[in-house]
PDB file with SEQRES, HELIX, SHEET and CRYST1 records, atoms N, CA, C and O in Angstrom:
SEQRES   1 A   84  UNK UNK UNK UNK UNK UNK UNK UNK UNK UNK UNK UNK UNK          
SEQRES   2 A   84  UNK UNK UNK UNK UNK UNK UNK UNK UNK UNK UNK UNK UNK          
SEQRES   3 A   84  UNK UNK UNK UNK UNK UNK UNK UNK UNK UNK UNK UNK UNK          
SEQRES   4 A   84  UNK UNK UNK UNK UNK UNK UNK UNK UNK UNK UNK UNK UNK          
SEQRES   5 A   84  UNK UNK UNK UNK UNK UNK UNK UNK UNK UNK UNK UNK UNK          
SEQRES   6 A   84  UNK UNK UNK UNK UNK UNK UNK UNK UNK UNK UNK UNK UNK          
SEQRES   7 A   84  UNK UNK UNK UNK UNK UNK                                      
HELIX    1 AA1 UNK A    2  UNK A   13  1                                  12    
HELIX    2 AA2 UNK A   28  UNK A   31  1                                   4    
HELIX    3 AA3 UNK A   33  UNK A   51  1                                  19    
CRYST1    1.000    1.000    1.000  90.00  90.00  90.00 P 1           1          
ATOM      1  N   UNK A   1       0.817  -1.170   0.000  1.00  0.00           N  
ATOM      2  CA  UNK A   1       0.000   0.000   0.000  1.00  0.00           C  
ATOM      3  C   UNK A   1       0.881   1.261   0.000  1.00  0.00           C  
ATOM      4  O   UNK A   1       0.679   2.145  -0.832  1.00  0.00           O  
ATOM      5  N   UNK A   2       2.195   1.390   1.243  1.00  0.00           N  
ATOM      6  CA  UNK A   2       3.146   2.375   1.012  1.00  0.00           C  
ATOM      7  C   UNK A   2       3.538   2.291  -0.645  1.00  0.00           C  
ATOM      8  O   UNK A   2       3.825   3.359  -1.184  1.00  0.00           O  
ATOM      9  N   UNK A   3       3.551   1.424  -1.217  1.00  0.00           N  
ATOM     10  CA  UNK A   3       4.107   1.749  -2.871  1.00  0.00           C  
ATOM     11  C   UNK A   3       3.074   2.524  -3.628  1.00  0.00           C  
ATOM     12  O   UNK A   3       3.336   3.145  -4.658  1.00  0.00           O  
ATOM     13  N   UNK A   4       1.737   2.456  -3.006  1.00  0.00           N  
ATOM     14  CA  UNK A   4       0.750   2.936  -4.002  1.00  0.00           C  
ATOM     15  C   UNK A   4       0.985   3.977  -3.974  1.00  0.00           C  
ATOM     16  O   UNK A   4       1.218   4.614  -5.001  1.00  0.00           O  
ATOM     17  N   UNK A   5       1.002   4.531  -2.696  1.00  0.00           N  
ATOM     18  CA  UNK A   5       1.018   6.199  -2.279  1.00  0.00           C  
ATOM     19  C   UNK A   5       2.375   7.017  -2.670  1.00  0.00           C  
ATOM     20  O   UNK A   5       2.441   8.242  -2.768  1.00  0.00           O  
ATOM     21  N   UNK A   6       3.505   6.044  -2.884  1.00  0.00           N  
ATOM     22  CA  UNK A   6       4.445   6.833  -3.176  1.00  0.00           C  
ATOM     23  C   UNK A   6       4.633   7.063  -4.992  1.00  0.00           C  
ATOM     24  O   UNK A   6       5.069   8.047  -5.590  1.00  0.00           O  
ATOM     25  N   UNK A   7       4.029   5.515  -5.630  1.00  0.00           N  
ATOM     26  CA  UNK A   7       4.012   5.778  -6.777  1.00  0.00           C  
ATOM     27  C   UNK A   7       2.690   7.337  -7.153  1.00  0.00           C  
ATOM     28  O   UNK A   7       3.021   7.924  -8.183  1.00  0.00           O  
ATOM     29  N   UNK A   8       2.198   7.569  -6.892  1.00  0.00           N  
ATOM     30  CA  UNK A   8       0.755   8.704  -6.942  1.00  0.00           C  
ATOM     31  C   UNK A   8       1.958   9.902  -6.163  1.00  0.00           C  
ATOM     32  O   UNK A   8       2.084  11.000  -6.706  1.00  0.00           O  
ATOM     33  N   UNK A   9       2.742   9.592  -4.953  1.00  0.00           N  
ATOM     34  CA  UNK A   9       3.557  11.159  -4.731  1.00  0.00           C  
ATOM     35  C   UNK A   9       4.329  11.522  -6.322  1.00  0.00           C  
ATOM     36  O   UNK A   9       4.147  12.571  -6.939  1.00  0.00           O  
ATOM     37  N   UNK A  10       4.987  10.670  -6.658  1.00  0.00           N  
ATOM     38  CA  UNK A  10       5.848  10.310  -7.312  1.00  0.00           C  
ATOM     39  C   UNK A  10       5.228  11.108  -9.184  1.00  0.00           C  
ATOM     40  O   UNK A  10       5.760  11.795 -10.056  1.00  0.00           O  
ATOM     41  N   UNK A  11       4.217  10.633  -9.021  1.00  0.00           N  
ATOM     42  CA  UNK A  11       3.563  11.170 -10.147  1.00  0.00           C  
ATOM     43  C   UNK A  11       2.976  12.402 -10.107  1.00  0.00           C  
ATOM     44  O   UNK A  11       2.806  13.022 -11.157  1.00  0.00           O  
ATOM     45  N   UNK A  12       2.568  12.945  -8.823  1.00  0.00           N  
ATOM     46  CA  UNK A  12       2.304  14.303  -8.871  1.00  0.00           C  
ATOM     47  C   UNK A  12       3.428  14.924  -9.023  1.00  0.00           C  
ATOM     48  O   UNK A  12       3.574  15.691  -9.976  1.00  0.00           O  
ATOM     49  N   UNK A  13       4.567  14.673  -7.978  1.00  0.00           N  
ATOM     50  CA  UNK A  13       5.440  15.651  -7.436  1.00  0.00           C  
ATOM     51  C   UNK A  13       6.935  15.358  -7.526  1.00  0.00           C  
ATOM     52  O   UNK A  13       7.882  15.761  -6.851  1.00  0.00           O  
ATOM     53  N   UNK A  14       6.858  14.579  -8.511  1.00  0.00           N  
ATOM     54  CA  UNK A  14       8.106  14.164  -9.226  1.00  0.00           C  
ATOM     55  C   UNK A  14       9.193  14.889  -9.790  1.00  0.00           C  
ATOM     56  O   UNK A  14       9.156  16.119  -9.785  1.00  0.00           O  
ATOM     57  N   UNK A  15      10.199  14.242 -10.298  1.00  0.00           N  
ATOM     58  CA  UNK A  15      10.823  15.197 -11.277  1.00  0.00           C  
ATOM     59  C   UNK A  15      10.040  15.186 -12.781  1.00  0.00           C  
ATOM     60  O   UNK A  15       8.989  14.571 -12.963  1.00  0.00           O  
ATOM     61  N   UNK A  16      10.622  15.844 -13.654  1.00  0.00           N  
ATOM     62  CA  UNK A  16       9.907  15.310 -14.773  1.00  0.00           C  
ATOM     63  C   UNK A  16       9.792  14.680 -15.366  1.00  0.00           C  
ATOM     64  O   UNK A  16       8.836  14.619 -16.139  1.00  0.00           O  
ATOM     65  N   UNK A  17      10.691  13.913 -15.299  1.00  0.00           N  
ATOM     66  CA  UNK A  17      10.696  12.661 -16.245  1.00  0.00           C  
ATOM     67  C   UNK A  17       9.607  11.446 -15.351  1.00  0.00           C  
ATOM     68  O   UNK A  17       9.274  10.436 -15.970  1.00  0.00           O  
ATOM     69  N   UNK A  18       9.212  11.610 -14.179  1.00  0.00           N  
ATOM     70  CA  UNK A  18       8.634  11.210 -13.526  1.00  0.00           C  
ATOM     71  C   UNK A  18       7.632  11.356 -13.586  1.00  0.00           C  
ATOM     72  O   UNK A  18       6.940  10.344 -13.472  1.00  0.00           O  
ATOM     73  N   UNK A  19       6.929  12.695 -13.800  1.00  0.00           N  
ATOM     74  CA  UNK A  19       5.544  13.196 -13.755  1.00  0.00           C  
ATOM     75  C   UNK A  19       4.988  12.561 -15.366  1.00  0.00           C  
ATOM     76  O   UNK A  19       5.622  12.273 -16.381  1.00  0.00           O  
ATOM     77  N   UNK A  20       3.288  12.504 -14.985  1.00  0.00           N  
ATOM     78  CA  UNK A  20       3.090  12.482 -16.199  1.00  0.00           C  
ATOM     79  C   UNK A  20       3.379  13.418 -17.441  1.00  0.00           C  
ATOM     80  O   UNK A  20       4.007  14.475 -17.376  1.00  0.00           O  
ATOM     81  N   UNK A  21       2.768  12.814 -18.698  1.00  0.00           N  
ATOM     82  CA  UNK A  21       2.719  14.254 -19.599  1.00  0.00           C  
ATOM     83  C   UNK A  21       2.055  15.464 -19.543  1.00  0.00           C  
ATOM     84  O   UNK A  21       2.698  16.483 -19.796  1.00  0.00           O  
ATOM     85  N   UNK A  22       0.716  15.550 -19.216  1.00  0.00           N  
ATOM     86  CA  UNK A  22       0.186  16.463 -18.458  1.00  0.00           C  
ATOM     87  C   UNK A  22       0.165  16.859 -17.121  1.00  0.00           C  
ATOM     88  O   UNK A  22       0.390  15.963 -16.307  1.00  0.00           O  
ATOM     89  N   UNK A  23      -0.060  18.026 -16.677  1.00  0.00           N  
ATOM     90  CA  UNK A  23       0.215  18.356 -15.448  1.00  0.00           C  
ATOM     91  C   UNK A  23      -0.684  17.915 -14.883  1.00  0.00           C  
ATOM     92  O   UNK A  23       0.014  17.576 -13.928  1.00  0.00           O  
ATOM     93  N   UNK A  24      -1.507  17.646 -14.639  1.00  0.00           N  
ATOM     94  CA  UNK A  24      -2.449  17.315 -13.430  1.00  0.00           C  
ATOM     95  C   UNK A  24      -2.584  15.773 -14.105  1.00  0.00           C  
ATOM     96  O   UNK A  24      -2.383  15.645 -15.313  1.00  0.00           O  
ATOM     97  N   UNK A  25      -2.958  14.530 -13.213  1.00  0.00           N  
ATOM     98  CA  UNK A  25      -3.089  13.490 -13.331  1.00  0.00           C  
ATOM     99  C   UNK A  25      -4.738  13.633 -13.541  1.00  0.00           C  
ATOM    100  O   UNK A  25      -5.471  14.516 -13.095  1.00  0.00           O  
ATOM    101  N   UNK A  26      -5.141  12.291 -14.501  1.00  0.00           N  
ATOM    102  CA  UNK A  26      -6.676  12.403 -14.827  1.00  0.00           C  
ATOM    103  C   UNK A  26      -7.399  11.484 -13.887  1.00  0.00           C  
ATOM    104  O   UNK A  26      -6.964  10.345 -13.716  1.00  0.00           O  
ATOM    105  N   UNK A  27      -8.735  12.006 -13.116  1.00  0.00           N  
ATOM    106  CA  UNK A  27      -9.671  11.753 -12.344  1.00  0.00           C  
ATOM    107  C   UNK A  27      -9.518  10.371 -12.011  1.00  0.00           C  
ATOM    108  O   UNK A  27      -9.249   9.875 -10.917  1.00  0.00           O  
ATOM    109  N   UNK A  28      -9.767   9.723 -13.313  1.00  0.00           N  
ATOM    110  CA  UNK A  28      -9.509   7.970 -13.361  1.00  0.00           C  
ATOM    111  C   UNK A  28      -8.605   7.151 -12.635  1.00  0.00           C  
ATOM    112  O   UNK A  28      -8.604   6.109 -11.979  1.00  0.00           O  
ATOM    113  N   UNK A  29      -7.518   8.415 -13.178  1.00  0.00           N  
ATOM    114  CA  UNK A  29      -5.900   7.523 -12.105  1.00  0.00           C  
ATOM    115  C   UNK A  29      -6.580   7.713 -10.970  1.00  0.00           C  
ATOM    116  O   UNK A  29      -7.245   6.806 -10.469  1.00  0.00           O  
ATOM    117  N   UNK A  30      -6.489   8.853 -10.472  1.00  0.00           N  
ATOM    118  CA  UNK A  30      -6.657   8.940  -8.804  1.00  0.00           C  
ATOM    119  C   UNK A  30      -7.585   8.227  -8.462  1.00  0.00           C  
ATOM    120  O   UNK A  30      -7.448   7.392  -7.568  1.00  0.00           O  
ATOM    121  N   UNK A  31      -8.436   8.370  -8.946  1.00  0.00           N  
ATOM    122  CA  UNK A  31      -9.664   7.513  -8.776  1.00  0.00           C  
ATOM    123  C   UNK A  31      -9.211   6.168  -8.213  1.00  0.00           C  
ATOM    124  O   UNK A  31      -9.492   5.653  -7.131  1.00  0.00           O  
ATOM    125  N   UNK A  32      -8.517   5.768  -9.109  1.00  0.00           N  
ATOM    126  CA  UNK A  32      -7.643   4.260  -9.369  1.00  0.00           C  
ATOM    127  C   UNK A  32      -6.848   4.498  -7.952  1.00  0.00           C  
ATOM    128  O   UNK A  32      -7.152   3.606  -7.161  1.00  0.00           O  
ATOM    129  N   UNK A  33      -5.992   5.366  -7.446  1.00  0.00           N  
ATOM    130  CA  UNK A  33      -5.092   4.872  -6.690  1.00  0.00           C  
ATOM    131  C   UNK A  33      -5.725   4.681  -5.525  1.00  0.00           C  
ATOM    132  O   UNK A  33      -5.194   3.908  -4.727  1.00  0.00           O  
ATOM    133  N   UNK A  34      -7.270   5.478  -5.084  1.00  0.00           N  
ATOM    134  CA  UNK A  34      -7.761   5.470  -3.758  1.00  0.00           C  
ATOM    135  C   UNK A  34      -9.040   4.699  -3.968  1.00  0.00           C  
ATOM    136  O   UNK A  34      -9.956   4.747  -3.147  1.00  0.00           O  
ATOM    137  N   UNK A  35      -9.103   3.870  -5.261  1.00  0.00           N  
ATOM    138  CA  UNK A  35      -9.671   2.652  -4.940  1.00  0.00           C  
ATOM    139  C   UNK A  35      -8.797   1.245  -4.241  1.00  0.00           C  
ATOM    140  O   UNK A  35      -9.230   0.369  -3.494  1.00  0.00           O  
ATOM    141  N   UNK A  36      -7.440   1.439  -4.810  1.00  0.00           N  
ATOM    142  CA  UNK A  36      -6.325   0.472  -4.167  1.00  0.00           C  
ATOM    143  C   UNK A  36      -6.141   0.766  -2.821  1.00  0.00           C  
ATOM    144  O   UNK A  36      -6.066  -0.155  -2.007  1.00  0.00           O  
ATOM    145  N   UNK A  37      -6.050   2.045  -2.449  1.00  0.00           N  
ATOM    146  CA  UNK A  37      -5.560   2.398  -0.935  1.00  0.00           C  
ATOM    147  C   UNK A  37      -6.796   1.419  -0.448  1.00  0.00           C  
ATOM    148  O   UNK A  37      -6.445   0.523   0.319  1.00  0.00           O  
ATOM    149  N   UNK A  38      -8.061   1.467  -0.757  1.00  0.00           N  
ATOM    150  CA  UNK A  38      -9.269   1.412   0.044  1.00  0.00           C  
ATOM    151  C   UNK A  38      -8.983  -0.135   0.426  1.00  0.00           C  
ATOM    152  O   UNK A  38      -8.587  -0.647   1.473  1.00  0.00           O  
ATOM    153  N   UNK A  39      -9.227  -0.510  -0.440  1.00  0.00           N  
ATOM    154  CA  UNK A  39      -8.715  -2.289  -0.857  1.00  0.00           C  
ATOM    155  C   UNK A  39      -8.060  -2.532  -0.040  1.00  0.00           C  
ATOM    156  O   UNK A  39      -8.301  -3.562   0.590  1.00  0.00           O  
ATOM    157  N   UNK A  40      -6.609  -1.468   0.435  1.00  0.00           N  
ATOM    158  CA  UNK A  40      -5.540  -2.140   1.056  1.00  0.00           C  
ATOM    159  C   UNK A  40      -5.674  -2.556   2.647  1.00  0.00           C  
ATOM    160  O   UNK A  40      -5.078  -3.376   3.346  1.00  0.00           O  
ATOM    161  N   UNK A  41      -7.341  -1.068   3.033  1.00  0.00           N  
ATOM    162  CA  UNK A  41      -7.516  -0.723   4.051  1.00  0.00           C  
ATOM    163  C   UNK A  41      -8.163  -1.706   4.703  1.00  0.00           C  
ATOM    164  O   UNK A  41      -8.163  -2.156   5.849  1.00  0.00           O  
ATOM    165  N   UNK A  42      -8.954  -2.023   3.245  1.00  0.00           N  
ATOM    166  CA  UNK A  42     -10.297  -3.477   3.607  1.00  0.00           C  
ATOM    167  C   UNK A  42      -9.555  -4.626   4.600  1.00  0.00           C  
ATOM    168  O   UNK A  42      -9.773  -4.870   5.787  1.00  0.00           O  
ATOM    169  N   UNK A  43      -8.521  -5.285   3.586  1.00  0.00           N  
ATOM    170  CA  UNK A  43      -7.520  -6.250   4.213  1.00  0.00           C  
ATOM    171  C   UNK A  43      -6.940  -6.100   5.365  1.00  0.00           C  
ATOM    172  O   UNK A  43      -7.230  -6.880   6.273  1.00  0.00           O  
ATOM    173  N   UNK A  44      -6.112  -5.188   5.541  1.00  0.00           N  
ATOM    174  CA  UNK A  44      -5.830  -4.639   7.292  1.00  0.00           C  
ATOM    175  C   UNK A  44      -6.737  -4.804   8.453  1.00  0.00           C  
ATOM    176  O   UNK A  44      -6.435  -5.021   9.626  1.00  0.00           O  
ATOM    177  N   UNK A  45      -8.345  -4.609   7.702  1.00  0.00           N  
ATOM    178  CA  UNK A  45      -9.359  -4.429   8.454  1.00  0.00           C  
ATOM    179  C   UNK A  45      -9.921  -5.745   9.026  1.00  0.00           C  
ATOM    180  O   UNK A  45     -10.438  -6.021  10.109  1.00  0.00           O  
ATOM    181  N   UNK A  46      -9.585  -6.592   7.716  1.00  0.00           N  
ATOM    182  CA  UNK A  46     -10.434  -8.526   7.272  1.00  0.00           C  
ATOM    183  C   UNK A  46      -9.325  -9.173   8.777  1.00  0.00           C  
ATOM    184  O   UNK A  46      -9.635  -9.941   9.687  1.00  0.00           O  
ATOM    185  N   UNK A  47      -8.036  -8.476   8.494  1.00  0.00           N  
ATOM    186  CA  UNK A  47      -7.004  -9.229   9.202  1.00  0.00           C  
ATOM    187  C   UNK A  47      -7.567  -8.784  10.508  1.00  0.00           C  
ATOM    188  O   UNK A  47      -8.275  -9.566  11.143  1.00  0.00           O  
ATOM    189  N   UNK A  48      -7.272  -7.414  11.026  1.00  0.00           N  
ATOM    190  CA  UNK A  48      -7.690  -7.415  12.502  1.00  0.00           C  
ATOM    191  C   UNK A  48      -9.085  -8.246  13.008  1.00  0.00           C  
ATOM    192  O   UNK A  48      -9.392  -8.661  14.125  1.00  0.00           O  
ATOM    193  N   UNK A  49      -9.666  -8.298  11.943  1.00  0.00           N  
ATOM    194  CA  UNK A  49     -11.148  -8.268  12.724  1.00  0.00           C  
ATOM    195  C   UNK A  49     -11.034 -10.313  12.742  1.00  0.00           C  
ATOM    196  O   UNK A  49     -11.913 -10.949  13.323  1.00  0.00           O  
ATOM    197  N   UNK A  50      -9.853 -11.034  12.030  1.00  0.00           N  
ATOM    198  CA  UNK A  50      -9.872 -12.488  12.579  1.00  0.00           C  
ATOM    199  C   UNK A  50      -9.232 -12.703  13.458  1.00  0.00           C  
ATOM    200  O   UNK A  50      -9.242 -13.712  14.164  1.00  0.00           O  
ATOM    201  N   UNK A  51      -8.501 -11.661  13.547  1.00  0.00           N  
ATOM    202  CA  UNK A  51      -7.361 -12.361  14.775  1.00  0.00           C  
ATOM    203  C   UNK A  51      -8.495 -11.401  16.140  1.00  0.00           C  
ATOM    204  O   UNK A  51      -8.039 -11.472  17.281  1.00  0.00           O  
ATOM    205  N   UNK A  52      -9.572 -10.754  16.009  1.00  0.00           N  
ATOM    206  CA  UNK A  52     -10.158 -10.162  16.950  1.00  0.00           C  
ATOM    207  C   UNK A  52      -9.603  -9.184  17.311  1.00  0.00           C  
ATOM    208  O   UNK A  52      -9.876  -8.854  18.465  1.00  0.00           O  
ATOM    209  N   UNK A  53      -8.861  -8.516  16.742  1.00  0.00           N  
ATOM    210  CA  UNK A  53      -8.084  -6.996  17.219  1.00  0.00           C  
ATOM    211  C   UNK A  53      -6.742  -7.326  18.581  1.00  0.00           C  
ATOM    212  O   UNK A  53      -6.054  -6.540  19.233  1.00  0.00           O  
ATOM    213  N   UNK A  54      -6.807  -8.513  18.574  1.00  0.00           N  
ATOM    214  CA  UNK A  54      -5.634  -8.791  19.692  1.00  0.00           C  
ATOM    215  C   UNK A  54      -4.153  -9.173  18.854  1.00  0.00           C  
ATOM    216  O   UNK A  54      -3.831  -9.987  17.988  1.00  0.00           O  
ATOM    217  N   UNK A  55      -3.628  -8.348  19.453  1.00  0.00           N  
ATOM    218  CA  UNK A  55      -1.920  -8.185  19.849  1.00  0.00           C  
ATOM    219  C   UNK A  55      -1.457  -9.532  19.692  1.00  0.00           C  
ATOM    220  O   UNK A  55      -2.133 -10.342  20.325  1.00  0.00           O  
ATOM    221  N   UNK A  56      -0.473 -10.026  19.014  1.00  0.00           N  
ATOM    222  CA  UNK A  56       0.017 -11.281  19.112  1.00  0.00           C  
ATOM    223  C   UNK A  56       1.050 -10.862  20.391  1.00  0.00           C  
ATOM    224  O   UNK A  56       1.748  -9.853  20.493  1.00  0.00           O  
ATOM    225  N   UNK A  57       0.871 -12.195  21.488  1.00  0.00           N  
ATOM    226  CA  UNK A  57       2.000 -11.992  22.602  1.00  0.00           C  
ATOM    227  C   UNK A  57       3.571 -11.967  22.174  1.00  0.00           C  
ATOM    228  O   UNK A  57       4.114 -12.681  21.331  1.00  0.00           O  
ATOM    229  N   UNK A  58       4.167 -10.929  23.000  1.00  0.00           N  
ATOM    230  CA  UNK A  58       5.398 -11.062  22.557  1.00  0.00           C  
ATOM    231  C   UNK A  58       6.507 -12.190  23.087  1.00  0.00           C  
ATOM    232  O   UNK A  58       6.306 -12.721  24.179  1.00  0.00           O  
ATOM    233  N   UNK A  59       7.403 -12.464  22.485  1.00  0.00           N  
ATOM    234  CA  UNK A  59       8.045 -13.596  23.093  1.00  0.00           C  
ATOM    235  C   UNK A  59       8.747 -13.767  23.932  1.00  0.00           C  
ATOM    236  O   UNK A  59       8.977 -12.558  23.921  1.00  0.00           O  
ATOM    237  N   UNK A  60       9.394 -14.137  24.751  1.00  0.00           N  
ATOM    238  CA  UNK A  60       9.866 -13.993  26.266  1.00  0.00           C  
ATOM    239  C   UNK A  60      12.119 -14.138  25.183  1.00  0.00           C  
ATOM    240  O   UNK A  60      12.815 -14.824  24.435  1.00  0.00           O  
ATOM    241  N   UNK A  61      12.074 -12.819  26.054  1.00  0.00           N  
ATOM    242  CA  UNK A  61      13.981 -12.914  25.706  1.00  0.00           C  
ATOM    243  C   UNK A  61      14.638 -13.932  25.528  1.00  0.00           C  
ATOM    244  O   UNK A  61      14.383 -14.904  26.238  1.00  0.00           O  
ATOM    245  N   UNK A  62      15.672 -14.016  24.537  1.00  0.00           N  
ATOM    246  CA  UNK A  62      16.380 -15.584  24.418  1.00  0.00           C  
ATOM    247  C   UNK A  62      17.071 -15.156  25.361  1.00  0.00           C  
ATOM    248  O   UNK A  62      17.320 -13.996  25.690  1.00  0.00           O  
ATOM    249  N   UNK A  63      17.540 -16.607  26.018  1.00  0.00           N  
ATOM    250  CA  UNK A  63      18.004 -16.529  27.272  1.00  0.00           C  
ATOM    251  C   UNK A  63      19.261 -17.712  26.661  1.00  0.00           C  
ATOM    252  O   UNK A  63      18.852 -18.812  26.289  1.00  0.00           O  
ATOM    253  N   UNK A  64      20.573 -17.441  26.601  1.00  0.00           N  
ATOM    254  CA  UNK A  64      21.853 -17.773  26.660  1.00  0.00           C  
ATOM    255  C   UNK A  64      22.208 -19.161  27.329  1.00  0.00           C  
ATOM    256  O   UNK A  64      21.589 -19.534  28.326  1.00  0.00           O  
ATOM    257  N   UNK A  65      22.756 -19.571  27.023  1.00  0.00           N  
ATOM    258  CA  UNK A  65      22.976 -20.677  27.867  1.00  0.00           C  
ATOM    259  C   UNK A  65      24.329 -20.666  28.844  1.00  0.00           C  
ATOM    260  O   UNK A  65      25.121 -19.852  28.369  1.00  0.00           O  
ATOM    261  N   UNK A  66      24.644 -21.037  29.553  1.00  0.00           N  
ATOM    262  CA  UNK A  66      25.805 -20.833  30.414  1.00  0.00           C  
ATOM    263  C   UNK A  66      26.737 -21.831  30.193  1.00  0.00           C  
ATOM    264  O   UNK A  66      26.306 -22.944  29.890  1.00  0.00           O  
ATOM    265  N   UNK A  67      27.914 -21.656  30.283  1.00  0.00           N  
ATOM    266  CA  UNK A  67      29.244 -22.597  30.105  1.00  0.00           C  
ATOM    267  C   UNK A  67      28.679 -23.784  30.929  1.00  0.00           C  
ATOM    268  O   UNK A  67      27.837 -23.839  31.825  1.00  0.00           O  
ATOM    269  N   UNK A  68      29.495 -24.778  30.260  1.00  0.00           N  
ATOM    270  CA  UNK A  68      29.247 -26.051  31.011  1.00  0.00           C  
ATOM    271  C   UNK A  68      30.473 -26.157  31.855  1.00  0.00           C  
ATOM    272  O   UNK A  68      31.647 -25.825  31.692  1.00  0.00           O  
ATOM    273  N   UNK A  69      29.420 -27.058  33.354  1.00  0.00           N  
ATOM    274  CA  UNK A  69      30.756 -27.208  33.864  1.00  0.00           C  
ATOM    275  C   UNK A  69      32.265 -27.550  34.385  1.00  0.00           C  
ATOM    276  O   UNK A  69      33.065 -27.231  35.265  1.00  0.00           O  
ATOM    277  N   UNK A  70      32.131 -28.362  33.321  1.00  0.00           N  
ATOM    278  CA  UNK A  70      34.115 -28.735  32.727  1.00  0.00           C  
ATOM    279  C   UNK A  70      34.588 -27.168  32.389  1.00  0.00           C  
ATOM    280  O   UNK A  70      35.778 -26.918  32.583  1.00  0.00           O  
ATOM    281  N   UNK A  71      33.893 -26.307  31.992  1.00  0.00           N  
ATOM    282  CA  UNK A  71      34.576 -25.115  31.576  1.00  0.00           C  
ATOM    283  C   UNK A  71      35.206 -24.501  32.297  1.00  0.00           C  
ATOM    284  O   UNK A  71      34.655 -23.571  31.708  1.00  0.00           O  
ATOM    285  N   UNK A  72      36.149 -23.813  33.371  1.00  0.00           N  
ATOM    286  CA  UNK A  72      36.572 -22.671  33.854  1.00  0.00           C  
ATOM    287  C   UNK A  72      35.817 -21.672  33.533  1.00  0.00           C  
ATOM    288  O   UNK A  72      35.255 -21.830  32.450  1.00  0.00           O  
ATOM    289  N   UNK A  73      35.554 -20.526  34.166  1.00  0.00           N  
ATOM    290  CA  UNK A  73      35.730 -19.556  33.997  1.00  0.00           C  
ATOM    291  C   UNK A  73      36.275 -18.794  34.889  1.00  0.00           C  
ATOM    292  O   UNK A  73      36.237 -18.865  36.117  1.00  0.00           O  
ATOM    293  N   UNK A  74      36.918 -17.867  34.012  1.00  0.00           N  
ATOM    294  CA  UNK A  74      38.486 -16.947  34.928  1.00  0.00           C  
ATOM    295  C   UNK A  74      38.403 -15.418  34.482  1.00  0.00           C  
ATOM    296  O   UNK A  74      37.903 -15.006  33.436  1.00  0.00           O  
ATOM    297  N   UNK A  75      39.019 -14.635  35.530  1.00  0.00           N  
ATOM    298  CA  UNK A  75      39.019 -13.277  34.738  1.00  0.00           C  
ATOM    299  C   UNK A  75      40.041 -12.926  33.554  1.00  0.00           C  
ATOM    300  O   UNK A  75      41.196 -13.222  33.245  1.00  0.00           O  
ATOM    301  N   UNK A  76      39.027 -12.160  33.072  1.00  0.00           N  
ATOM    302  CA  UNK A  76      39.514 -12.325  31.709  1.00  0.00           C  
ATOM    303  C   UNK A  76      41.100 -10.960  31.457  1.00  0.00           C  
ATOM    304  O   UNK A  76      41.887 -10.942  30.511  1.00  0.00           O  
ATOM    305  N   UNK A  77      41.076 -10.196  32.438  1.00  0.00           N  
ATOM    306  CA  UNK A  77      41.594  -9.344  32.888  1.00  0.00           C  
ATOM    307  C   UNK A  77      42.699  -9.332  34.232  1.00  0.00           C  
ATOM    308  O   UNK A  77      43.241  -8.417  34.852  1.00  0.00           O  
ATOM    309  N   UNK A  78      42.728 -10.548  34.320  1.00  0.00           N  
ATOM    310  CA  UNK A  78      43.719 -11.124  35.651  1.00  0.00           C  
ATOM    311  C   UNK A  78      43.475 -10.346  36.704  1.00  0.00           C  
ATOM    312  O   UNK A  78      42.631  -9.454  36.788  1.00  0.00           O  
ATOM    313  N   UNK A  79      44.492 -10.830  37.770  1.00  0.00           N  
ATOM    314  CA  UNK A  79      44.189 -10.200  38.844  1.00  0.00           C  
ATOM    315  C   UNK A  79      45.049  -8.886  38.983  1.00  0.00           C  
ATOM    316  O   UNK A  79      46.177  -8.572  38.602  1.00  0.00           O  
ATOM    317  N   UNK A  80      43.493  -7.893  40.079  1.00  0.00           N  
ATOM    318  CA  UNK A  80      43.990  -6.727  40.486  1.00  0.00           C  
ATOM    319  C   UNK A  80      44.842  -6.382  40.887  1.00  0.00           C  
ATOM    320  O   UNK A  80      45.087  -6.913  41.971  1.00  0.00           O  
ATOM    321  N   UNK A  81      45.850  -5.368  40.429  1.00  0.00           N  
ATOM    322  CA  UNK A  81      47.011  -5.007  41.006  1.00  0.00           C  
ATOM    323  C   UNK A  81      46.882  -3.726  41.493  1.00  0.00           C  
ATOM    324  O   UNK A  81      46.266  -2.871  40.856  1.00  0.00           O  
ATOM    325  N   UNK A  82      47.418  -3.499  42.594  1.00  0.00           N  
ATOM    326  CA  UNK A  82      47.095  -2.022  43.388  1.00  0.00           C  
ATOM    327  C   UNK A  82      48.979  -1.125  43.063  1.00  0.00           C  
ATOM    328  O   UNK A  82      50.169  -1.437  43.025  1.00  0.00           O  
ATOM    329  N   UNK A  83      48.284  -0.190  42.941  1.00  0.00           N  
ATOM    330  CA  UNK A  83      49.601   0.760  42.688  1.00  0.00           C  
ATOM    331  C   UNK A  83      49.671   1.716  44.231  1.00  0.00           C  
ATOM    332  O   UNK A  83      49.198   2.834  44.435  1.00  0.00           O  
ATOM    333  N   UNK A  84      50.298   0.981  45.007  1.00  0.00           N  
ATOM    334  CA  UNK A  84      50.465   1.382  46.312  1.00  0.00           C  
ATOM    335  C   UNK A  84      52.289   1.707  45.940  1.00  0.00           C  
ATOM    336  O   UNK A  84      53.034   2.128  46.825  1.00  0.00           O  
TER     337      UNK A  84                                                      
END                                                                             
């Protein structure tokens, strides 16, 4: 649907080689492009209204797994040294 609207910016307010040959686009097109928008709106509409307007839940954070434990883990930065 964003393509419809940009192809119709695109044709009004284009460069020229972009725009049509005449300056103003004819009734029909437009006509045409906000019969597609409508269409696009219908579907958005078909979709919310099966899923009942509810939110699909979001999914719980992947959660990492931790070294096994044969592994060490050590600092990776050795130990602190004090400048006394």
């Amino acid at each position: 649907m964003t393509a419809i609207v940009k192809s119709l910016k695109r044709t009004l307010y284009g460069t020229r080689s972009e725009r049509l040959r005449s300056h103003k686009p004819r009734n029909k097109q437009i006509a045409f492009v906000f019969d597609e928008i409508a269409i696009g709106v219908a579907g958005i509409a078909a979709e919310l209204a099966k899923t009942g307007g509810k939110v699909k839940p979001q999914r719980a954070p992947w959660q990492s797994k931790e070294f096994g434990a044969h592994l060490a883990r050590g600092d990776p930065f050795g130990p602190e040294m004090s400048s006394d």
